[in-house]
VOGU-3710 file (C-alpha; in Angstrom, 3 decimals, decimal comma):
1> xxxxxxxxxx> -19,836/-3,041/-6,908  -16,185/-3,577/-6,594  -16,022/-3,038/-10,615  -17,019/0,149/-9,480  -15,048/1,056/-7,038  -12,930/4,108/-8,819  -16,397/6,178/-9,643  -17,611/5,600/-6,090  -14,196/6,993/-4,753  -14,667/9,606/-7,067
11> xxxxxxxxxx> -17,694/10,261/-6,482  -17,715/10,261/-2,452  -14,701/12,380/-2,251  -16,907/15,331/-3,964  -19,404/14,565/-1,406  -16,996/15,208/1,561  -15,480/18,378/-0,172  -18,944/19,386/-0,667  -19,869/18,728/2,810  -17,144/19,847/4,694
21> xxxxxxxxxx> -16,650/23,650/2,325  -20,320/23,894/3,279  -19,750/23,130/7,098  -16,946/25,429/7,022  -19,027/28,223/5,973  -21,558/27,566/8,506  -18,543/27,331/11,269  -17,768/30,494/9,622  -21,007/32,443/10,357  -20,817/31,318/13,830
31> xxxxxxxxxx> -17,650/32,652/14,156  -18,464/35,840/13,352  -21,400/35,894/15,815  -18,515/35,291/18,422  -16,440/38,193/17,530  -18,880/40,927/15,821  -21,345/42,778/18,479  -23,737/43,440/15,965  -27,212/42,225/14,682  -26,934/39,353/12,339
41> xxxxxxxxxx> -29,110/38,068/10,102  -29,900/33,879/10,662  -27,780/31,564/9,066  -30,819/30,701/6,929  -30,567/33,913/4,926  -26,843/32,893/4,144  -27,720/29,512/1,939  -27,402/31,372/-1,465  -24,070/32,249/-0,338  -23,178/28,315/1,232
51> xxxxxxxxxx> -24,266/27,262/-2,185  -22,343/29,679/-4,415  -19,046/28,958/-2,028  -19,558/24,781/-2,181  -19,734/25,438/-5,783  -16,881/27,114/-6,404  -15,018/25,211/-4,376  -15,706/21,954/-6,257  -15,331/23,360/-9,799  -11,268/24,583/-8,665
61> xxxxxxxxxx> -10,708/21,740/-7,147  -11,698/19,760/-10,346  -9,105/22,157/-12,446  -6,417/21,140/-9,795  -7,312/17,665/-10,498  -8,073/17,105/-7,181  -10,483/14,848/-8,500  -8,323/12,694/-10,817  -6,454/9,503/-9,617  -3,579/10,356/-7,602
71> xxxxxxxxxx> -2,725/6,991/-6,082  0,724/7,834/-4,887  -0,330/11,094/-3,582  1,130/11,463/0,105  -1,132/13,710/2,865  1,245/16,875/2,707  1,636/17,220/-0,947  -2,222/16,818/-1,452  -2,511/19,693/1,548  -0,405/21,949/-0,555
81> xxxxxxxxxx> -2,646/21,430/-3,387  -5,946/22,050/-0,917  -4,370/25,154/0,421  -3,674/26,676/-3,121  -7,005/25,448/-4,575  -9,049/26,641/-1,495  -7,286/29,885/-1,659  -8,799/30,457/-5,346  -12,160/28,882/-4,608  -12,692/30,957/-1,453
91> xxxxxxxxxx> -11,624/33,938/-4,104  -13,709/33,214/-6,612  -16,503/32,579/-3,977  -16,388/36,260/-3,251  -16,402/37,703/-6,473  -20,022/35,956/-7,431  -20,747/36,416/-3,573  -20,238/40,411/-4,054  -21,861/40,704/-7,820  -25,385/38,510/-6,579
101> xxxxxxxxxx> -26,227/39,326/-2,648  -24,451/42,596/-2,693  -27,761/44,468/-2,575  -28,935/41,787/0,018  -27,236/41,137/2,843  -24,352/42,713/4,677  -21,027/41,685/2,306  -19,450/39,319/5,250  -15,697/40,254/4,857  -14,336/38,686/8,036
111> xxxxxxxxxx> -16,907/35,560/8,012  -15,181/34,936/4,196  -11,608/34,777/5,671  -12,962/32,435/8,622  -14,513/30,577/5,775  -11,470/30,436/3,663  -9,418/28,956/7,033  -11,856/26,598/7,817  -12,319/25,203/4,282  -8,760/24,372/4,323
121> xxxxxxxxxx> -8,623/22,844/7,302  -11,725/20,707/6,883  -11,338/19,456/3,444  -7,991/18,094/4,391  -9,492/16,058/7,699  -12,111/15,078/5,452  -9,951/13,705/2,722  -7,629/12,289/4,977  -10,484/10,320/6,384  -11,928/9,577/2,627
131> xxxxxxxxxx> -8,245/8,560/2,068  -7,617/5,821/4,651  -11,231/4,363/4,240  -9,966/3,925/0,372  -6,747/2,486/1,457  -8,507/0,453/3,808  -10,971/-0,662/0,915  -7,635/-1,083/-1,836  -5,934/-3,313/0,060  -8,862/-5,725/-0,131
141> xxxxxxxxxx> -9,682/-5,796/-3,412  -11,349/-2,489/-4,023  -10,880/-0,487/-7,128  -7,985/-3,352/-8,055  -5,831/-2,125/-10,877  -4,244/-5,113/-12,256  -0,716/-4,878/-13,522  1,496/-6,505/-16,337  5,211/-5,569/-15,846  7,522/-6,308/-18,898
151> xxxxxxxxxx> 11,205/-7,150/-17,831  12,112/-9,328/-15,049  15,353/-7,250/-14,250  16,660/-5,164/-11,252  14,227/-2,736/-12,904  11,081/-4,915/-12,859  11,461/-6,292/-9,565  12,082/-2,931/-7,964  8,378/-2,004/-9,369  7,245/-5,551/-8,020
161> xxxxxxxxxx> 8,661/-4,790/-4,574  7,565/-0,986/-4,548  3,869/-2,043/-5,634  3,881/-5,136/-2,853  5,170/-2,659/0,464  1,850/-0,051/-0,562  -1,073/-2,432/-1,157  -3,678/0,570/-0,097  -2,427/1,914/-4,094  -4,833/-1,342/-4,921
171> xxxxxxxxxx> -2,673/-2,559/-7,416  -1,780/-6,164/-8,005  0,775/-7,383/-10,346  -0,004/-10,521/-12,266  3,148/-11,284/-14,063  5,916/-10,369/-15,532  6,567/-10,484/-19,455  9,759/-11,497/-20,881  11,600/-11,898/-24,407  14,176/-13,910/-22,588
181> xxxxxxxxxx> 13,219/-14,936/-19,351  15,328/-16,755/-17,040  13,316/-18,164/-14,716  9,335/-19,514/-14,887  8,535/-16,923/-11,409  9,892/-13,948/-9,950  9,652/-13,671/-6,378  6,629/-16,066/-6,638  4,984/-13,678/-9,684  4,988/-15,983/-12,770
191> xxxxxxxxxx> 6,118/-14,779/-15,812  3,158/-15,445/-18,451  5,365/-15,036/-21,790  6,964/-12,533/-24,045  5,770/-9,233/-25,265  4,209/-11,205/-28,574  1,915/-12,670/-25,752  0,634/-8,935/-24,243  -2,579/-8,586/-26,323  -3,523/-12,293/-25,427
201> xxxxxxxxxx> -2,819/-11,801/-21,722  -4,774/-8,043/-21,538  -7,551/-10,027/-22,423  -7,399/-13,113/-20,603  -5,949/-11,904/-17,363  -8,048/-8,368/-17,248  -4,856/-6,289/-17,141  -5,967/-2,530/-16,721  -2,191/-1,253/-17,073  1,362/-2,327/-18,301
211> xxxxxxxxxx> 4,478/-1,083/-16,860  7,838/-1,395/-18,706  10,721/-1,670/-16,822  13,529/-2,563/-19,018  16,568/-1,085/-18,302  17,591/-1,127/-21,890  14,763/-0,968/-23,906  14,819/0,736/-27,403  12,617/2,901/-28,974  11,073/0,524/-31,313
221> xxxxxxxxxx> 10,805/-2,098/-28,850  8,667/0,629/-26,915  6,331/1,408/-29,673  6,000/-2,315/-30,666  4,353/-3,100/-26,827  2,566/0,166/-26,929  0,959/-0,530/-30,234  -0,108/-4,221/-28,878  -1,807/-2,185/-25,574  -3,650/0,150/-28,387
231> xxxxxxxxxx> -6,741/-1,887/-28,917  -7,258/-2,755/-25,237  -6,801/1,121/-24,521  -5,141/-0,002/-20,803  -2,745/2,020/-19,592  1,053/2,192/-20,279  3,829/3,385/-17,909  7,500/3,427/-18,532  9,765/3,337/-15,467  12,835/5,769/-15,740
241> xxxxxxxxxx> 15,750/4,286/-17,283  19,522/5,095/-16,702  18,978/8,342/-18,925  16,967/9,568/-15,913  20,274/9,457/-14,203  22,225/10,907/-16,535  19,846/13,914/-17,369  16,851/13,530/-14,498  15,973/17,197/-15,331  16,506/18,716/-18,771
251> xxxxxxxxxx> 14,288/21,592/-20,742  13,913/22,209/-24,327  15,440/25,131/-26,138  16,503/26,137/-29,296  19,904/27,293/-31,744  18,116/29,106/-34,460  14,945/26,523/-34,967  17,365/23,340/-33,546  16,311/21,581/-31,117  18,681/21,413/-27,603
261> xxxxxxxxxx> 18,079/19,693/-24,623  19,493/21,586/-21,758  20,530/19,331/-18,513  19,757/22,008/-15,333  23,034/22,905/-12,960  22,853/20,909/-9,984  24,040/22,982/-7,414  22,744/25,931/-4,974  24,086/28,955/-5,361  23,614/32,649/-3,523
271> xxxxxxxxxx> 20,481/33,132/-1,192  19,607/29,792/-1,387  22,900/28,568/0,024  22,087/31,174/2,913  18,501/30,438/3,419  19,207/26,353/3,124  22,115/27,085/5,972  20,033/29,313/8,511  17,373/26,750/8,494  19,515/24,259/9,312
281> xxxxxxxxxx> 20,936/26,485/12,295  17,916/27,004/13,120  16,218/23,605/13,095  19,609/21,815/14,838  19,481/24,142/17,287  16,248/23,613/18,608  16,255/19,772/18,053  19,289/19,593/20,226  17,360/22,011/23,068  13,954/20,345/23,023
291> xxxxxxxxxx> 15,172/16,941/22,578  18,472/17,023/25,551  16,139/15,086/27,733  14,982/12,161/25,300  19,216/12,522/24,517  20,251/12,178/27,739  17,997/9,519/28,425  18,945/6,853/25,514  22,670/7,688/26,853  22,357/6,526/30,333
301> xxxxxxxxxx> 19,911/3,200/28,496  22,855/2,538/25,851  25,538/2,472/28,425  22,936/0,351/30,595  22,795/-2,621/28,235  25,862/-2,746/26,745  29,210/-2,117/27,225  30,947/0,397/24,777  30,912/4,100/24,081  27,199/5,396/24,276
311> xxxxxxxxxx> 27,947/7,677/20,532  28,933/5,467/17,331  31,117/7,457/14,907  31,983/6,799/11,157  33,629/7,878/8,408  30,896/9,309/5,854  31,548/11,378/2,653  30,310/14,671/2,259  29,703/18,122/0,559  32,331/17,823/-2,424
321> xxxxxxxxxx> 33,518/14,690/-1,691  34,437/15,716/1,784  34,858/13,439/4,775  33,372/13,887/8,134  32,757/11,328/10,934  29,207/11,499/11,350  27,212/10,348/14,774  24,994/8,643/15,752  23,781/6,778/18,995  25,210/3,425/19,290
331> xxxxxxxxxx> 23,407/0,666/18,199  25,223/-2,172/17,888  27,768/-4,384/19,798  30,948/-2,429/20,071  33,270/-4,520/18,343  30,069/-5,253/15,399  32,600/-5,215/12,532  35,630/-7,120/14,116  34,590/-9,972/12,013  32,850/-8,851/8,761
341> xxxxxxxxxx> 34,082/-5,297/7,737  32,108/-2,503/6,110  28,820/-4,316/5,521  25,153/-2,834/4,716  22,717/-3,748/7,618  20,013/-6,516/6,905  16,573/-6,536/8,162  17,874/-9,708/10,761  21,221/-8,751/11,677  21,876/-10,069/14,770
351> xxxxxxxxxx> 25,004/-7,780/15,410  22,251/-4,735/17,040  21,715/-4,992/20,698  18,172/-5,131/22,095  17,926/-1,214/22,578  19,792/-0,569/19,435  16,930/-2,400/17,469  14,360/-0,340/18,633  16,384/2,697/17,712  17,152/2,185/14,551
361> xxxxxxxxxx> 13,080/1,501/13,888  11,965/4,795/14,764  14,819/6,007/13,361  16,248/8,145/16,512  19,617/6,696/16,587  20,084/9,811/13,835  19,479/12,358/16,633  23,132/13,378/17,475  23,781/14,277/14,007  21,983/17,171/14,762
371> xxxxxxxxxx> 25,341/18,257/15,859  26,716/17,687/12,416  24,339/19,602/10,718  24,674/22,956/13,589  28,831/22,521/12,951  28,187/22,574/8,540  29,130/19,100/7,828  25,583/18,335/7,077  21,960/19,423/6,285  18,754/18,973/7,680
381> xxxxxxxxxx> 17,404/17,357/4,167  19,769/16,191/1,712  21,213/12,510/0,144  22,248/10,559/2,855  26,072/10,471/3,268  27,862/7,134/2,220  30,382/5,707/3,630  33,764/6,574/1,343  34,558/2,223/1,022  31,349/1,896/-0,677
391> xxxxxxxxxx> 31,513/5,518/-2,633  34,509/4,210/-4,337  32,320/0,981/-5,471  29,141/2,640/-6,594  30,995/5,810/-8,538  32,725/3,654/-11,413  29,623/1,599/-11,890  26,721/4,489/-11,649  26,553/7,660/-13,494  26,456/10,710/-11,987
401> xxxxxxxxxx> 26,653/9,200/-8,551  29,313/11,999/-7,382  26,839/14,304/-7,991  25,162/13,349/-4,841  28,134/15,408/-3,401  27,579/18,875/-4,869  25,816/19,363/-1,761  25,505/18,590/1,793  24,414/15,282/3,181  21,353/15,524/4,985
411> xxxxxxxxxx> 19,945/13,461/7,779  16,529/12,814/6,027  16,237/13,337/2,142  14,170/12,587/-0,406  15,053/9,088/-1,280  14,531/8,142/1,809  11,055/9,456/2,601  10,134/7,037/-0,435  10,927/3,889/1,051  15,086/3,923/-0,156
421> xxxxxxxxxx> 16,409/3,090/2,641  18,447/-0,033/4,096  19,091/-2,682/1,566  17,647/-1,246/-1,525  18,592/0,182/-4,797  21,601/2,261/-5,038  20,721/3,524/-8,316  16,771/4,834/-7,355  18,573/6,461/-4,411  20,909/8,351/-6,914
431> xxxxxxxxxx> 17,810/9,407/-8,908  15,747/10,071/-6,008  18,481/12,564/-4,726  19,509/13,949/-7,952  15,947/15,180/-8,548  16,166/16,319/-5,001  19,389/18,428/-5,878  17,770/19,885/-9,018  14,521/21,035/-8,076  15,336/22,072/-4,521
441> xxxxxxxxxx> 13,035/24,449/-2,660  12,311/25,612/0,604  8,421/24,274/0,232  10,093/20,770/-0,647  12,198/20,903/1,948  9,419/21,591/4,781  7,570/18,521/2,782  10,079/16,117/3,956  10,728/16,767/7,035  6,593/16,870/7,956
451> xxxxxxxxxx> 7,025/13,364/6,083  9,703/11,787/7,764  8,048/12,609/11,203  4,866/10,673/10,020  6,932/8,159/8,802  8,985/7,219/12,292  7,211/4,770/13,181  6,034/3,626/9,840  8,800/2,186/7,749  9,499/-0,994/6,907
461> xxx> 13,169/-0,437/5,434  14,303/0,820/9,057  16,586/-1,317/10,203
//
């Protein structure tokens, strides 16, 4: 049964689309008994029409590959993709609705646009639902996809840790593979052998997919480890390397019939400076209004505990290299860096006061910077600003890190709505907020910030 597992997913997740398209259209009908003073026919007149909507509903969300695997997938992007697919479904619905029972029953205009609102709105509850039963399900064992990562670098173990903090993906990994391996385990994964060893181990271990994560790897050390997957058929998966960094979005043109790769500009420009800036007036604004009481609450509890100033400010670098002090509520002890200097925060650092380290879970020690972003030092979304000591360490060692400052810092971005956050990788953080940079949009945007509210209470690297 658990061998299984990925077709019965599969196959219950149609089931629930099915069920819930056809419960929105008969929520539908009965809405439009509610607001039309007319005679009706029964709803049991209205089952061609169920049928021909739950139908087309399934076969666009199949061309959206709403039914492939999308392990990763978070709750708002896979609502985007509902509300789009939906849309054309409920359209397509109409047409055949239109051409067969036009000559039958009444054609129900408004009842189609209640349908339409209601599909949405049910296939997401239901796929949320069909979602964290599957999670539930993963994370013991279900549908277990298990993994073989070659390279037991910085690279590797970032996959290693990213695959261990989301066990409802169902993944396991069950070693590492090596050409020169250091050490016999890698934060208690073994490592099994060297990449002559990977058709041996597909076999003997199960493995259903390898991931490469060298840093370095060349070209004909990637086909050689593809070609030994080839007769297993298991999947392969090659984790960005620094090139992603260096060009993280390029597109193919030509110069008379040669081929050029051309790396995108990187910064706003025009209306979308102007749009990006009045939502962040906007959205400050009204943080700072509906939020004053929660404000003026943790002020009167910081001063309460501890003694020190109730806002902590630092120096942070900004838009163009730019340096602001940027605040936040204090959460530490007020003389935290007498001793140590500029440090990162650990998981266990005993410098936070009691209050401070339930603040800095759920994140809300941010909330002043609201003022930042309604003055134009920073952005609603953006990378998070560093502090200029460690700028000055991470520039000469990572490429393209100053881009980070073509635009404003934001107080949530996309890096960190991923799980970068606190102690981990400076260089996925500078590709995680490069891509940010260079496919910006106003959609993506609105996706983050829906994400980090989920997320406040939610994330391990908070700290």
């Amino acid at each position: 049964m658990k061998q299984r597992a990925p077709l019965i997913f599969t196959i219950t997740l149609i089931l629930v689309d099915a069920i819930m398209s056809g419960v929105a259209f008969f929520f539908g009908y009965h809405l439009r008994l509610q607001t039309e003073y007319q005679n009706i026919s029964p709803f049991s007149t209205y089952w061609g029409m169920t049928f021909v909507h739950v139908i087309s509903i399934l076969i666009v969300f199949f061309f959206y590959r709403l039914y492939h695997r999308q392990r990763s997938s978070s709750m708002v992007d896979q609502f985007y993709l509902i509300f789009g697919a939906a849309s054309v479904g409920t359209i397509i619905a109409i047409a055949f609705i239109s051409f067969f029972f036009k000559n039958q029953l009444d054609y129900p205009r408004l009842m189609m646009v209640y349908v339409w609102m209601l599909t949405i709105i049910l296939t997401s509850i239901g796929r949320a639902v069909h979602s964290r039963v599957q999670a539930f399900l993963r994370a013991r064992g279900w549908g277990e996809e298990r993994i073989l990562i070659v390279g037991t670098g910085e690279v590797g173990r970032i996959v290693l840790q990213k695959i261990r903090r989301t066990p409802q993906l169902g993944y396991r990994v069950v070693g590492f593979i090596d050409d020169k391996p250091k050490m016999k385990a890698i934060q208690n994964t073994p490592v099994l052998g060297t990449t002559d060893d990977i058709p041996d181990l597909i076999i003997t271990e199960k493995i259903n997919e390898v991931i490469i994560a060298v840093q370095d790897i060349t070209h004909p050390e990637i086909l050689k480890i593809v070609g030994e997957c080839d007769p297993s058929r298991v999947a392969v998966k090659i984790f960005p390397d620094v090139f992603q960094i260096v060009a993280s979005e390029v597109s193919i043109g030509d110069l008379g019939g040669l081929p050029l790769l051309s790396v995108r500009d990187t910064a706003l420009h025009g209306w979308q400076l102007v749009m990006k800036r009045g939502i962040d007036i906007i959205g400050s604004a009204f943080g700072l209004i509906v939020l004053s009481p929660v404000m003026m609450l943790l002020a009167i509890l910081i001063k309460l505990e501890s003694a020190g100033p109730v806002f902590y400010t630092q120096e942070r670098m900004g838009l163009d290299g730019k340096r602001f002090m940027m605040l936040k509520f204090r959460s530490m002890r007020a003389d935290a860096e007498k001793e140590t200097g500029p440090i990162w925060t650990t998981a266990d650092d005993d410098r936070r006061t009691r209050l401070g380290t339930f603040l800095r879970k759920v994140s809300i020690d941010e909330l002043p910077q609201f003022i930042n972003v309604l003055i134009g030092e920073m952005s609603l979304v953006g990378p998070r600003p560093e502090r200029p000591v460690f700028v000055e360490q991470f520039k000469s060692s990572i490429p393209r890190y100053m881009d980070r400052h073509r635009e404003k810092a934001g107080i949530t971005g996309w890096a960190q709505i991923n799980g970068l956050r606190g102690d981990t990788s400076i260089i996925e953080r500078t590709k995680y907020d490069l891509w940010y940079i260079e496919n910006w949009s106003l959609a993506l945007d609105v996706r983050i910030i829906i994400r980090t509210i989920l997320q406040l209470f939610n994330d391990d690297n908070a700290y």
